[in-house]
N, C-alpha and C positions, 0 to 999 in steps of 0.2 A: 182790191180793185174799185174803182171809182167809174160809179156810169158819166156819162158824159151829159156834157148841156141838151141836145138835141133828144137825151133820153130824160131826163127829168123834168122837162116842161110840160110833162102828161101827170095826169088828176093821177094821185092814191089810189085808184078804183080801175087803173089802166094793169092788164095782164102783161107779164114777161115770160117768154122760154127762156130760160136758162139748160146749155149743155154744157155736163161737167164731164172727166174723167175721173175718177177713182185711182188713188196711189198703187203703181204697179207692185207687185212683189216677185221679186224669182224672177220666172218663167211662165208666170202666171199671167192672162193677161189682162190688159185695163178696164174697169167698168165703165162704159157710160150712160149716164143719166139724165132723162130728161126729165125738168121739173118748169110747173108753172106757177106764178106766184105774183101777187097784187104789186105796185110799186115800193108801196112802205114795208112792204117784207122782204126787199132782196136784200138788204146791209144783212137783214141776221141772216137769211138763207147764206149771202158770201161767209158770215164770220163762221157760222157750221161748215159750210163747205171748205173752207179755209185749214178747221182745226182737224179735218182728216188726211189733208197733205193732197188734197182734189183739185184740180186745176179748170177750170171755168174758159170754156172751148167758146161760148158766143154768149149773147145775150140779145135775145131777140123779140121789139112789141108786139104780142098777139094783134092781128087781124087789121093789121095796116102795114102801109105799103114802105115801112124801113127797113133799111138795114139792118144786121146783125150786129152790135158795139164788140168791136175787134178785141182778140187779145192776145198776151205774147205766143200761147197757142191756136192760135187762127185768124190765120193772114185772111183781108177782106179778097172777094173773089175779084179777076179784074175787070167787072164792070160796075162794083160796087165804089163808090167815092171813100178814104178813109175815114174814119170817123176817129177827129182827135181827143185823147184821154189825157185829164191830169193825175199825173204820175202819184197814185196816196203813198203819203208820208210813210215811212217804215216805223211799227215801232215793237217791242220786246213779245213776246207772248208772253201771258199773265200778266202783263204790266199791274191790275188791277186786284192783284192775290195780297193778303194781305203777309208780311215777311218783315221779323225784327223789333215787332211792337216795345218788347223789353228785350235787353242787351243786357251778359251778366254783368258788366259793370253795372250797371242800374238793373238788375231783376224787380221783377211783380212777387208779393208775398203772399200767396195762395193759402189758401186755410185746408187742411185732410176733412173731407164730408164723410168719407165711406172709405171702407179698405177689407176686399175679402176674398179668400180662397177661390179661386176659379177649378179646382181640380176634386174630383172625383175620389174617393177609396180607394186607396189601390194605387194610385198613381205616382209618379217619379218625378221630383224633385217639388219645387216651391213657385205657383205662379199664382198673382194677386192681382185684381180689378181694382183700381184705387183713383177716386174721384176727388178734384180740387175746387174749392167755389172759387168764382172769378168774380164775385159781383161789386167787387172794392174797385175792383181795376181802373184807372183814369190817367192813361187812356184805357179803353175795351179792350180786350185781348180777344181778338176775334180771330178764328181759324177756320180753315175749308178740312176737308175730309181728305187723307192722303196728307196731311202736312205734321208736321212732329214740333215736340214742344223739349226746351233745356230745362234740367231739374241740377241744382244746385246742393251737394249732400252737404250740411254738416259739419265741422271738423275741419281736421288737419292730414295732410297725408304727410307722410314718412320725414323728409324735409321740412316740418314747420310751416308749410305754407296754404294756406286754404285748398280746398282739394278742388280741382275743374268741372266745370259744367259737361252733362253726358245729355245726347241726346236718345228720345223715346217717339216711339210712333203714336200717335193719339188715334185711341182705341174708341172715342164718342162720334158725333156728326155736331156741325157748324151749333147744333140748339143743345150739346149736351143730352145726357141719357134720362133728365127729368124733362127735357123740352123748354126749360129757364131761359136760355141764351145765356147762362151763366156759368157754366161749368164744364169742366173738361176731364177725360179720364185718360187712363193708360194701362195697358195690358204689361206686368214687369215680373219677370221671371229670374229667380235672384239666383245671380251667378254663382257656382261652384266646382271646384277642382282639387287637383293635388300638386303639387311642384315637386320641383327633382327630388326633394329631401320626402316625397312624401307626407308631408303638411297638407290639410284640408285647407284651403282659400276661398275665402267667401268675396261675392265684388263688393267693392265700395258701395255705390250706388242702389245695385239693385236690392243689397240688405239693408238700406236704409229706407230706400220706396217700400220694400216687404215689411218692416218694422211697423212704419206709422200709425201712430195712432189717429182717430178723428179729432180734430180743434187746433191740431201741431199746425203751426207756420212755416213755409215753405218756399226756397225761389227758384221763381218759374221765369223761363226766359223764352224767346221769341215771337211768334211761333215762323218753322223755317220748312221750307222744301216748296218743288213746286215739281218733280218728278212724278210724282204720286197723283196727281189731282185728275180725279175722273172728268169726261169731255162732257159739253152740256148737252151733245146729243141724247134727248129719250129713247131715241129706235137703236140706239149703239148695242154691240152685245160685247161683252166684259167677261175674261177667261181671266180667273182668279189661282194663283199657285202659291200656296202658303205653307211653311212650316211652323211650329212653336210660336212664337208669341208673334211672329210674320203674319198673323193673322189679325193683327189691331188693324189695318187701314182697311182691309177685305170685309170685316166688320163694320168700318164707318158705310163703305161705299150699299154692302148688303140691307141697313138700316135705313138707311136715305132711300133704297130702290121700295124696300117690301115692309119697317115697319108700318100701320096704320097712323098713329098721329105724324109720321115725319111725313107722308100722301100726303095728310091731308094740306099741313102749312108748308110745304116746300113748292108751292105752286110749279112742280116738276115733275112728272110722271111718267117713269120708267117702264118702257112699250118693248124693249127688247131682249135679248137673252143672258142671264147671268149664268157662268159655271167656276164653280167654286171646287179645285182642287186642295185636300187638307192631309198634311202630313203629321202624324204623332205616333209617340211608341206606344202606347194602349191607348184601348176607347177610356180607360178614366184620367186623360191628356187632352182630350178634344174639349177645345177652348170653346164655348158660345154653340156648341153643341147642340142644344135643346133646341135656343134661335134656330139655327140653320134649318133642322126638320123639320121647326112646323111652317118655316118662310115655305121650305119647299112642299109639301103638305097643301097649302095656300095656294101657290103659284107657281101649280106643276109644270106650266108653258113659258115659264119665264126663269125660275129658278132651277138651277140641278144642282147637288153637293155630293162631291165624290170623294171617297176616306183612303187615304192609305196608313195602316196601322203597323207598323212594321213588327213588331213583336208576336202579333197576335194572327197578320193574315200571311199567303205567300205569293208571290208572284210566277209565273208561267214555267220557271226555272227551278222553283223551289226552294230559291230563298226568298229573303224578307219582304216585305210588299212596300216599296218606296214610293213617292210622288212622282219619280222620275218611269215608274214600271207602269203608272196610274197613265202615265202622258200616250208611252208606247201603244195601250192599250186601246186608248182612244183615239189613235194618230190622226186616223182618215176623219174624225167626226170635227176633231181640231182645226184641222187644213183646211178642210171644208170652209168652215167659219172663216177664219185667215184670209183666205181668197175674196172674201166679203170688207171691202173697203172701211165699213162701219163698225169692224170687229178691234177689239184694245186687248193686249195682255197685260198683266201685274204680277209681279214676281215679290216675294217678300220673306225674308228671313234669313236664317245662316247664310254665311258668306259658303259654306262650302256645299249649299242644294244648289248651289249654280253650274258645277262639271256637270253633275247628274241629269240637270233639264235638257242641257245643253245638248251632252249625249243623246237624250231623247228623241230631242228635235230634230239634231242629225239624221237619224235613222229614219225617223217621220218622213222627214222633208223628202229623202234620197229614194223611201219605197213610192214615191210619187214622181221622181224622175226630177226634185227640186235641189236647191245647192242652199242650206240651210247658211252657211257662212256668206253667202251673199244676200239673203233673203234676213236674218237679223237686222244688218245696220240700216236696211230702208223701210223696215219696219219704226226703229227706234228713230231715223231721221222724221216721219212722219207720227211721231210721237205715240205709236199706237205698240211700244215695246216699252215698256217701265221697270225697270229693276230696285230696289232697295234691299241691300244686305249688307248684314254686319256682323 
């Protein structure tokens, strides 16, 4: 929205009310919000209020004798004169996210800095934190938190023909885990199975990302996604549901919220609530583990990390303790939040924890008298429902 002439011929130092409403959900009902704010601060007040799916009821100059600047929700009253608006241009969200830098026909050849076990004694299968330097790159290979990078293996596959680009979630923040602006990581959990004949199968990819050594040259392609990418609101709060290696972007976003050096140079600081749901079969599976205790430790009002262990804990029925048993458990503290306009989910991993939440949320929504199938898509319409799984 675009204030109008009659409104912008007042000094920077002139106050605005701004009423919004808050994106409905369900059966829940609309928040409104009154907020006041200098003139040079209402573009970013709209572009916040915008990125919550909040619709902007009036806008009106403290302590003189104008009108309200009309808008498509709130017709002027009829003794007020209209006040006319030019119509802002439309244009994409994220336009400004950075997507495609390198393309595997042209990939960036990334160098291996680091490459090591993320997992515990005891633990099941093969998961490795494996960091690339970027500092050759020209152009930059620059990426936001929530966005995922193409790794290029090696080789031939079966047919003779170079083998395709697979994507991964980037497991750093926009500075990398040295704070460089040079380097990017990723959380790769090296596939394994059996096929009909009973053969062990290893993936391509992720036994060659597990492989690596440091110095090996490497192509790195994009970086791509825009699903993923947390809101720039600081007062937002952020319910996080991760499995297995579903937890590389939960990671970038928790870094950016609570490490100390990312406070300090992200001129961004994160004022509102993070909960972090984590699924794995033992506690020597839980990925960045350590991080999350002591963030919460830290920042008992701001951060929570809730574990479902399946192997090891049990749920209210007496079997296994799932993410999805974690959700139930919490429903009402959930909802609660949900109801909160400035609340975001992030969903991330196996393509098959999605029946499971889903289920959950069903249940959730319904012992509250809500229709969780209708309460999804205008969650995700107003961008505050993010899924990635694969």
């Amino acid at each position: 929205m675009r204030v109008s002439p009659a409104t912008t011929s007042h000094s920077t130092s002139t106050l605005f009310t701004v009423v919004s409403s808050g994106c409905q959900v369900g059966s829940m009902p609309a928040v409104v919000q009154t907020q006041t704010v200098a003139l040079n601060r209402l573009s970013e007040l709209f572009k916040r209020l915008g990125s919550t799916g909040a619709k902007i009821l009036s806008v009106t100059p403290v302590g003189e004798d104008l009108h309200p600047v009309a808008t498509a929700a709130s017709a002027p009253s009829p003794e007020a004169k209209p006040v006319t608006q030019t119509p802002t241009p439309k244009t994409k969200a994220h336009a400004d996210v950075p997507v495609n830098t390198y393309k595997p026909k042209n990939p960036f050849i990334g160098t291996v800095t680091d490459n090591y076990s993320l997992l515990k004694d005891g633990a099941i299968g093969r998961v490795q934190h494996i960091t690339f330097d970027l500092s050759d790159a020209d152009p930059e290979l620059n990426y936001l938190e929530g966005q995922s990078i193409g790794i290029i293996p090696e080789g031939e596959d079966a047919k003779g023909k170079p083998h395709k680009m697979r994507l991964y979630s980037i497991a750093s923040t926009r500075h990398g885990d040295d704070m460089g602006d040079n380097t990017v990581s990723l959380c790769v959990r090296q596939l394994e199975y059996k096929n009909e004949a009973g053969e062990q199968i290893y993936g391509v990819c992720s036994t060659y990302l597990c492989d690596l050594e440091p110095g090996t040259k490497v192509k790195i392609t994009g970086p791509v996604g825009k699903e993923m990418l947390l809101p720039d609101d600081e007062d937002a709060n952020i319910i996080m549901l991760a499995t297995g290696t579903g937890i590389a972007p939960m990671r970038t976003y928790i870094r950016r919220m609570f490490e100390n050096r990312e406070r300090e140079t992200n001129g961004w600081t994160f004022r509102g609530k993070a909960w972090l749901f984590m699924g794995a079969p033992k506690t020597a599976n839980l990925l960045y583990d350590e991080d999350f205790n002591s963030y919460q430790e830290k920042y008992p009002d701001n951060f929570r990390y809730t574990k479902a262990i399946s192997r090891e804990q049990q749920n209210t029925k007496g079997g296994r303790m799932y993410i999805q048993d974690r959700v139930l458990e919490h429903a009402d503290e959930i909802f609660s939040m949900i109801e909160n306009p400035k609340t975001y989910i992030y969903l991330c991993g196996l393509r098959g924890m999605e029946p499971g939440i889903d289920e959950a949320m069903t249940a959730a929504a319904a012992a509250k008298g809500m229709d969780w199938s209708e309460m999804r898509p205008q969650l995700k319409k107003a961008h505050r429902w993010n899924v990635e799984t694969y």
